[in-house]
N, C-alpha and C positions, 0 to 999 in steps of 0.2 A: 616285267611284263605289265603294262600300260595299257588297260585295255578301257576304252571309251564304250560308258553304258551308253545304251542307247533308250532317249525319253521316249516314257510310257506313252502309249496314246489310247483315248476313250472314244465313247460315245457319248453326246448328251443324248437323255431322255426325251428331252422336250424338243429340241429342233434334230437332231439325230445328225448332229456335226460330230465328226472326227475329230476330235484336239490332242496337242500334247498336253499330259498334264502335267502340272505346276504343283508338286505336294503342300504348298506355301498357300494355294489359293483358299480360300471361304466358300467360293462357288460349286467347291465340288459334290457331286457328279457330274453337275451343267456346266457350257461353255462360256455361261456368265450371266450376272448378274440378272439382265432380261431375263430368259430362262430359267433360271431359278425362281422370280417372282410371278412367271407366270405359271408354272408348278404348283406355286403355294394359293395362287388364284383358282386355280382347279381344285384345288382340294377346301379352299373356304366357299365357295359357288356347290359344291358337294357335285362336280363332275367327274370327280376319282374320290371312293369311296371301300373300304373295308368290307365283302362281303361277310356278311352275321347270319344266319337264319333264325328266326322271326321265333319271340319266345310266346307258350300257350301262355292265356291268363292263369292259368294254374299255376304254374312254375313261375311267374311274378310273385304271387300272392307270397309262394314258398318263401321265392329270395328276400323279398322286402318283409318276413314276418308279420303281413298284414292279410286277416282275412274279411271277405266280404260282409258287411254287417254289424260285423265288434269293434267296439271302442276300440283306441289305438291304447297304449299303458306307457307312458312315458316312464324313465329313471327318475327316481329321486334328483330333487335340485333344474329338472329341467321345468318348461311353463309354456303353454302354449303360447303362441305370439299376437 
């Protein structure tokens, strides 16, 4: 029994073409090369962006160990610059 798979086919994200895909390609999930660089331009232009919500300066202070007003205490061996 010989049975012919049949190639996968996608969507690109960026142009929203239907391609077969090539397991072999670099460009995947995009249909190519264009598309993929203009993905990555979106994302360095910050037009597609990770929603976070926005942390109080209190919960800074927390995480960085630093509060408002006191010297900072460096480690041994370290100096400020």
């Amino acid at each position: 029994m010989n049975r012919k798979q049949t190639p996968s086919r996608a969507q690109c994200p960026t142009c929203d073409l239907h391609f077969e895909v090539d397991q072999k390609s670099a460009n995947l999930p995009f249909c190519s090369q264009r598309c993929r660089l203009i993905d990555l331009g979106r994302w360095l232009n910050e037009e597609i962006v990770l929603p976070v919500e926005e942390a109080e300066e209190a919960e800074l202070e927390e995480v960085s160990g630093v509060e408002t007003g006191k010297p900072v205490r460096l480690p041994p061996g370290w100096h400020d610059a």
